[in-house]
C-alpha positions in Angstrom: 1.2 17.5 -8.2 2.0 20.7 -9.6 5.8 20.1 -10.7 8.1 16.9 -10.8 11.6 16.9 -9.5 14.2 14.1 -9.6 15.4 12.4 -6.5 18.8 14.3 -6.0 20.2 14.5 -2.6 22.9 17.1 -1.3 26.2 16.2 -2.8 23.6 16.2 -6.4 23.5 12.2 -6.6 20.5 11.2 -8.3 18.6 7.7 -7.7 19.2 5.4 -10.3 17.6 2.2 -11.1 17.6 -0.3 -14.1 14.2 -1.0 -13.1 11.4 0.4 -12.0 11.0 2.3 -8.3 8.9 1.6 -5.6 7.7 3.8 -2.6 6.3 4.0 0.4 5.6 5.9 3.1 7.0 5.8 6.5 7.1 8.0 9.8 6.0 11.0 7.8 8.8 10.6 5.3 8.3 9.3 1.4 11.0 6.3 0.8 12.0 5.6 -2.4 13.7 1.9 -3.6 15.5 1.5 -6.8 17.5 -1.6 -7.8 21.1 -1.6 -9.8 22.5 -4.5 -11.4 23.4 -7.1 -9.5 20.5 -7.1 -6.5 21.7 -4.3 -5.1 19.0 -2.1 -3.3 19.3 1.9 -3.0 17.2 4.1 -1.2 16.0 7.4 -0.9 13.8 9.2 1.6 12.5 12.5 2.4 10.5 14.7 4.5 9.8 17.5 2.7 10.1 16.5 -1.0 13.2 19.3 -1.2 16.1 18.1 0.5 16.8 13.8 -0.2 19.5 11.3 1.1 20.3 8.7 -0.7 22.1 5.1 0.9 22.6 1.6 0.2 19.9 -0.6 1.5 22.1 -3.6 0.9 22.8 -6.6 -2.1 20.3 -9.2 -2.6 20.1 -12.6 -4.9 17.6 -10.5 -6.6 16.3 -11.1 -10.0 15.8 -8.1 -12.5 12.7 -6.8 -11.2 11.5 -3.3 -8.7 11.3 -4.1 -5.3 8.0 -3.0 -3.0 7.5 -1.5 0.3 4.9 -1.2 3.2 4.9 0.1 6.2 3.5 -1.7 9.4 3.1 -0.8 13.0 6.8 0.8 13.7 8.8 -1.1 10.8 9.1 -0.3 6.8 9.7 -3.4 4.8 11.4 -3.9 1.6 10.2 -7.1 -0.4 11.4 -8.5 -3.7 11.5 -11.2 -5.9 14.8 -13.3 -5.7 16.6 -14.7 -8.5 15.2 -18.3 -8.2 11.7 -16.5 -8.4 10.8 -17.0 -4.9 9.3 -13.9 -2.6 11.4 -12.4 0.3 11.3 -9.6 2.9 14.8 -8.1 2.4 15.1 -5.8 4.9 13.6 -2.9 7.8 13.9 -0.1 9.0 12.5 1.6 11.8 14.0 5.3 11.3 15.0 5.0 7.5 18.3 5.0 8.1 19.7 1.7 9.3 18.4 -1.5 7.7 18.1 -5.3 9.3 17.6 -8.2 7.8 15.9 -10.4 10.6 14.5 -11.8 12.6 11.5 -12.4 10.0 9.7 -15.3 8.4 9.6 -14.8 4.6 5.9 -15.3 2.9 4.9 -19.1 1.6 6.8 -20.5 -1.6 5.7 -19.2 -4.5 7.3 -18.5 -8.2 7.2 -15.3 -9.7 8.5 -13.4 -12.5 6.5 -10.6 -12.2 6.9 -7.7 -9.3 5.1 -8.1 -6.0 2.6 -5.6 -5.0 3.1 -4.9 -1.2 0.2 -2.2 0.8 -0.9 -1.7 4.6 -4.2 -2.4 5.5 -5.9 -3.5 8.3 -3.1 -3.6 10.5 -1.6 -6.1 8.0 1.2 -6.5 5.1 -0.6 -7.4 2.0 1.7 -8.9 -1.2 -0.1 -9.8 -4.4 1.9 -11.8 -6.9 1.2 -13.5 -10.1 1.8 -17.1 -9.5 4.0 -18.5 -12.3 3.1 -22.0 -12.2 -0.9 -21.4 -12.5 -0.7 -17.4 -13.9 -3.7 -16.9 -11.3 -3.0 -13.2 -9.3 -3.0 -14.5 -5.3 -2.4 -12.3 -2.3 -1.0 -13.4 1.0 -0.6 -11.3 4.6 0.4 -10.9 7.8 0.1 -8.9 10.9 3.8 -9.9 12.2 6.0 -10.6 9.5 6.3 -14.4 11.2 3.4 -15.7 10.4 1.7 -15.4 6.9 -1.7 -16.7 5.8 -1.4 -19.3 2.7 -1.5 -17.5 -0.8 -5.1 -17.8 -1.9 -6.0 -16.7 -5.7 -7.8 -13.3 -5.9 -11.2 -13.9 -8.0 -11.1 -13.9 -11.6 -10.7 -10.7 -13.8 -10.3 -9.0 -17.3 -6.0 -8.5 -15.7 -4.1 -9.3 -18.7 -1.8 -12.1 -17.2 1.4 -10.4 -18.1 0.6 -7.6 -16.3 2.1 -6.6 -13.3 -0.2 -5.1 -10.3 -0.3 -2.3 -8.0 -2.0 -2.0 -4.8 -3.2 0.3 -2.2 -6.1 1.2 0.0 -8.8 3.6 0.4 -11.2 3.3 4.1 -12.0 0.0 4.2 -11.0 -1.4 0.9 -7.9 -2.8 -1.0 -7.6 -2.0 -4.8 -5.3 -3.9 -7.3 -4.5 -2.1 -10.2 -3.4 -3.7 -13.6 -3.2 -3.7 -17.3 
């Protein structure tokens, strides 16, 4: 990119978060997720990276970390780690706008302190966590959001094990990125 912006919408209210952001990208709009102090989740989301609005997802038991997103099939997903460390889908969309809660099945129990990584691929939601009672990086998914595959660990690497992960895709692979 050739020039950075901040996320302002019309009325010039900027995103803020005490933690990190996570993005996705949804219907042909970029979606922005910030979290303030106590769990509550803001987003923004734009079309042409000019003009922004900026809303209230809603307030989750969340603990102090960034949320993640990914979109699948006609729903974006906001996912984040609560504040008894277990993972949760939080919310979706389908237009950006207005957010649900259900009807979904959150992933299998697992404690975290760490952010989950959430990416598309496949036809799937992917999360990848770093499993606090083992430190060994696992992934889980699903194609329906009721139904998720067991968290398996991801094979051994040079990952520091404080390091929280990114992922994505390129054609027919999944990268986690790390520290």
């Amino acid at each position: 990119w050739r020039g950075w912006d901040g996320v302002v919408d019309d009325a010039e209210n900027g995103l803020q978060s005490s933690v990190g952001v996570g993005a996705a990208e949804h219907h042909g709009a970029v979606h922005a997720f910030a979290v303030l102090p106590g769990g509550v989740v803001t987003h923004a989301r734009t079309f042409t990276g000019g003009s922004w609005t900026i809303a209230t997802v809603g307030t989750f038991g969340l603990s102090e970390l960034p949320v993640s997103a990914a979109s699948l099939a006609d729903r974006l997903y906001v996912i984040g780690v609560q504040a008894d460390e277990s993972v949760a889908v939080l919310a979706h969309t389908t237009d950006g706008g207005s957010w649900a809660t259900g009807p979904v099945v959150n992933p299998p129990a697992i404690k975290t302190v760490q952010p989950v990584a959430a990416t598309p691929f496949a036809n799937r939601v992917h999360l990848f966590a770093r499993d606090s009672s083992t430190g060994s990086l696992v992934m889980t998914s699903t194609a329906d959001l009721q139904r998720w595959d067991p968290w398996t660990p991801l094979p051994a690497s040079s990952l520091a094990p404080a390091s929280p992960v990114a992922a994505t895709w390129l054609a027919e692979r999944l990268y986690v990125f790390g520290i």
